[in-house]
C-alpha positions in Angstrom: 183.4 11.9 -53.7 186.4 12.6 -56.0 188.8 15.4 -54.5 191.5 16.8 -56.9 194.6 17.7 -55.4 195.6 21.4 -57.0 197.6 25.0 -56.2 195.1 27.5 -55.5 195.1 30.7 -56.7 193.5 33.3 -55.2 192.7 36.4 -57.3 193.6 39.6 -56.2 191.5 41.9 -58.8 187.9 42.5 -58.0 185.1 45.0 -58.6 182.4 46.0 -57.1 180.0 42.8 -57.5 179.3 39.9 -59.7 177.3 39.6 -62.7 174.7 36.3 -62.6 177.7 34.3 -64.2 179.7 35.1 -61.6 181.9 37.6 -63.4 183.0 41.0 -61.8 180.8 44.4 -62.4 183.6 47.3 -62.7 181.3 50.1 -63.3 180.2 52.2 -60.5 178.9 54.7 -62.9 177.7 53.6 -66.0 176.6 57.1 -67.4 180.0 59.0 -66.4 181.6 55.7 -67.1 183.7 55.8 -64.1 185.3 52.3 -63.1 186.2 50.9 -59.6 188.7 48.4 -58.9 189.9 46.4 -55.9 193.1 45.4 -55.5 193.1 42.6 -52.1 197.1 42.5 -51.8 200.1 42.9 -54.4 200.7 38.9 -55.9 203.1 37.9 -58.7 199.8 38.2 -60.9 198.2 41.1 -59.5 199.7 44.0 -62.3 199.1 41.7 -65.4 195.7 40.9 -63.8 195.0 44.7 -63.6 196.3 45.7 -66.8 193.5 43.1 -68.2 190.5 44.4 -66.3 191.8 48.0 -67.3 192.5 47.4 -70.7 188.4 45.7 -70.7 187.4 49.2 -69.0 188.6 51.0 -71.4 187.2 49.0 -74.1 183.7 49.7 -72.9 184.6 53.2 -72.8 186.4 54.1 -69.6 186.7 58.0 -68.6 188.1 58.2 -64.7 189.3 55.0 -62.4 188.8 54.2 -58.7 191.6 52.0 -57.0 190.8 50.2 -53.6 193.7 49.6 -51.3 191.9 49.7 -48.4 192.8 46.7 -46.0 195.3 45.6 -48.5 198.1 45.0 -46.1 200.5 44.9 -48.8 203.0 41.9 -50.7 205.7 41.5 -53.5 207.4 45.6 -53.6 208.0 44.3 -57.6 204.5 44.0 -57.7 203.4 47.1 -56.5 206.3 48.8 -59.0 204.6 47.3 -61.5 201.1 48.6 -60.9 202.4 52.4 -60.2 204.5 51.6 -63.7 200.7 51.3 -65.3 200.0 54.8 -64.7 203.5 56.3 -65.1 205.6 57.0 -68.5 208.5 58.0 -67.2 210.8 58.7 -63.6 211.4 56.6 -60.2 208.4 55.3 -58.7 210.3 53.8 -55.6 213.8 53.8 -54.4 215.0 51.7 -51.5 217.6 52.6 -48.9 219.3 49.5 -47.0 221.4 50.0 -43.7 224.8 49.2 -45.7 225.3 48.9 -49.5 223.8 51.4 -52.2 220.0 52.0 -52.7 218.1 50.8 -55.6 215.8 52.2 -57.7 212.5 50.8 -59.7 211.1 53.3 -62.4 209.0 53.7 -64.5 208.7 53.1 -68.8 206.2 54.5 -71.0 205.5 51.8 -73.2 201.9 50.0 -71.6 201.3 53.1 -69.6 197.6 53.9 -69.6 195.2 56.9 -70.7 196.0 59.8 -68.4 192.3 59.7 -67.3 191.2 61.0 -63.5 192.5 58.2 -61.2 191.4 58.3 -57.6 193.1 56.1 -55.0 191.2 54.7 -51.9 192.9 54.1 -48.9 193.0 53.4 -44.9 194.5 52.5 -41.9 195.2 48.8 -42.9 196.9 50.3 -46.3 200.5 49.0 -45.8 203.6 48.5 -47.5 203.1 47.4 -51.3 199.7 49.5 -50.8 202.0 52.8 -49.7 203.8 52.6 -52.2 201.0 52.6 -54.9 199.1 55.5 -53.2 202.2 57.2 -52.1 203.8 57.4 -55.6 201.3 58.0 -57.5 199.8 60.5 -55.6 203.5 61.7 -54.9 204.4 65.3 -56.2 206.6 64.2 -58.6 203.7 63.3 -60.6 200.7 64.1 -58.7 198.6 61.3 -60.8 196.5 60.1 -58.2 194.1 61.8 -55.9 194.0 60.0 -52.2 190.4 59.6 -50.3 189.8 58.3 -46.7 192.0 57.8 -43.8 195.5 57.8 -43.5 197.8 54.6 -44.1 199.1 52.2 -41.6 203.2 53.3 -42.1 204.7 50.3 -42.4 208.1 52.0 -44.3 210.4 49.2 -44.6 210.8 46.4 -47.3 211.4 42.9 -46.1 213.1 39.9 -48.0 213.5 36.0 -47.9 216.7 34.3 -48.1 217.3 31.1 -47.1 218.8 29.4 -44.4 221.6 27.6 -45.0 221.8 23.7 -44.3 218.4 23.3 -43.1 215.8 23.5 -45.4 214.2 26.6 -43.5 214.1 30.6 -44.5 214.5 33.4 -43.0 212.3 36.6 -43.8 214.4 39.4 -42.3 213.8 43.6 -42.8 216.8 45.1 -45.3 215.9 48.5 -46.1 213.7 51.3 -46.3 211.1 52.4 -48.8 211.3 56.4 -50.7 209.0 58.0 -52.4 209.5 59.1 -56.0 210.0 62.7 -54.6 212.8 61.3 -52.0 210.3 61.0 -49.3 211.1 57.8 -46.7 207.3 57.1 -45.7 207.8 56.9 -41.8 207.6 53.7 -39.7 204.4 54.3 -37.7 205.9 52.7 -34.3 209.3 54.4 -34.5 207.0 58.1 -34.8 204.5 57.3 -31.7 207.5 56.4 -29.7 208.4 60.0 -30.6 205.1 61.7 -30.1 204.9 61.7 -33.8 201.7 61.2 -36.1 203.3 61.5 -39.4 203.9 58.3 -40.3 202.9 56.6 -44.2 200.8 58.0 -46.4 198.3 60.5 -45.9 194.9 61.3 -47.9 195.0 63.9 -50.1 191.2 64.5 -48.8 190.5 62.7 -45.5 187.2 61.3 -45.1 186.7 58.7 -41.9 184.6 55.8 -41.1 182.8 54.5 -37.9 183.6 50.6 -36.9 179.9 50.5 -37.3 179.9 52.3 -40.7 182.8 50.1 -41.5 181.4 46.7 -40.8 178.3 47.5 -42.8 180.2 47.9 -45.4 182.3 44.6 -45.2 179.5 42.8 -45.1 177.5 44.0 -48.2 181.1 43.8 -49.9 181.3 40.4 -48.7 178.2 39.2 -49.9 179.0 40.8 -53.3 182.1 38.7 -53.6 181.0 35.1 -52.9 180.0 33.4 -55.7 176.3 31.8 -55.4 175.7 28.4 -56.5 173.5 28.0 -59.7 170.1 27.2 -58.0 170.8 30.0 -55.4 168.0 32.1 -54.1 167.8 35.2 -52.5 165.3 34.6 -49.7 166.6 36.2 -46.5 168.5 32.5 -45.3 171.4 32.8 -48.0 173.2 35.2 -49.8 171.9 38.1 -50.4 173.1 40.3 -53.8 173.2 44.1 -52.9 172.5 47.0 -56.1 174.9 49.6 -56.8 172.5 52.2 -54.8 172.7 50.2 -51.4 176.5 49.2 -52.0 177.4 52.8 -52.5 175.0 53.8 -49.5 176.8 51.8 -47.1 180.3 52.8 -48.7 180.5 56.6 -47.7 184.7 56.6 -48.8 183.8 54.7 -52.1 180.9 57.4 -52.5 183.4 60.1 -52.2 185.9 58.5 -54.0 183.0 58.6 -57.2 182.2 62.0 -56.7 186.4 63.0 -56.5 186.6 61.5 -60.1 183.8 63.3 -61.1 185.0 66.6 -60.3 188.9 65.5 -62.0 186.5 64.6 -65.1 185.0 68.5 -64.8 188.5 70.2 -64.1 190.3 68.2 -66.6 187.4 69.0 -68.9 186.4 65.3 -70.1 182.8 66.4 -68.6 
């Protein structure tokens, strides 16, 4: 047995299945051509890697977009700048606030900024950080480019950095500011609010629509047996993996469901129907 010795990457862009060769199915709706994407957590990689599965969706045709934050806990806040900077031309996406020194701000340029097509942004409880600041600018007011579906986020509201520690080979990952909205809005800690009776804490769906645990591990399960990849002489015979369609993905996805029939209605409104 020959092990090879190499850095791992794990990627952070997936759809909605895999294709027999093991590559990821996008569509959700083939006839509306309405594309889903799900973003795990916000790497170094994760905005070029987007802009590529994007840029393929709209080679095949793309009309409306479906972003998946949910249980993305969050990552690098340059990362997540970089994503919102996809969809914007122009402006502050995110400003950040420490306790001494002047804030900083990240915005936005319009040259690689997508088709202003219906984008629809899923998003839940374990949404934090990089995650609220995706869904919270770009559903922000300031642009109002994103419609939110589900539940509201976890409210995390602070950005945290690595320095490190002198003379010992260690680092230290310490919190050094809060987080703003392009609008101005600071998207509230979600401890420091329940200490204070106080529910208004991250980001909040623009239409909420909530799961049951039971609902919701259903639906991790078929999504995790549409992520693994099967091995070549794999067969689907009750004791192994088991592929799921579209129709019993979405049936067990009621959020992702919604989220479909959101981008539907943007594609009617916006008259690209």
């Amino acid at each position: 047995m020959e092990i090879t010795r190499a850095k791992i990457v794990v990627p952070t862009i997936r759809g909605w299945s895999r294709d027999e060769n093991g590559n990821w199915l996008y569509f959700v709706d083939e006839t509306e051509k309405i594309g889903y994407v799900r973003i795990t957590q916000f790497s170094a990689t994760t905005a070029a890697d987007l802009n590529k599965a994007i840029t393929q969706l709209e080679g095949q045709g793309l009309r409306a977009l479906v972003l998946d934050l949910r249980f993305n806990t969050g990552g690098y806040l340059q990362s997540a700048a970089d994503i919102t900077d996809l969809f914007v031309e122009k402006g502050v996406m995110v400003s950040t606030q420490p306790r001494v020194g002047l804030p900083t701000w990240e915005t936005a340029e319009k040259k690689g900024t997508h088709p202003n097509y219906p984008l629809v942004i899923l998003i839940n409880s374990s949404s934090a950080s990089a995650s609220e600041i995706v869904s919270g600018a770009l559903s922000d007011k300031a642009y109002a480019r994103a419609t939110l579906v589900g539940e509201q986020s976890y409210g995390k509201g602070s950005v945290q950095t690595i320095s490190d520690y002198p003379g010992s080979g260690a680092q230290l990952k310490y919190t050094m500011a809060y987080y703003h909205l392009p609008s101005g809005q600071r998207v509230n800690d979600r401890w420091a609010q329940q200490k204070q009776n106080k529910k208004d804490w991250g980001v909040m769906p623009n239409l909420k629509f909530a799961m049951t645990t039971e609902e919701m591990k259903n639906m991790l399960e078929i999504e995790r047996d549409n992520d693994v990849l099967a091995a070549a002489d794999h067969k689907e015979n009750g004791t192994k993996l088991k592929r799921h369609n579209l129709q019993e993905t979405l049936s067990s996805d009621y959020q992702l469901d919604m989220a479909i029939l959101v981008a539907k209605a943007k594609l009617i409104i916006s008259g690209l129907k």
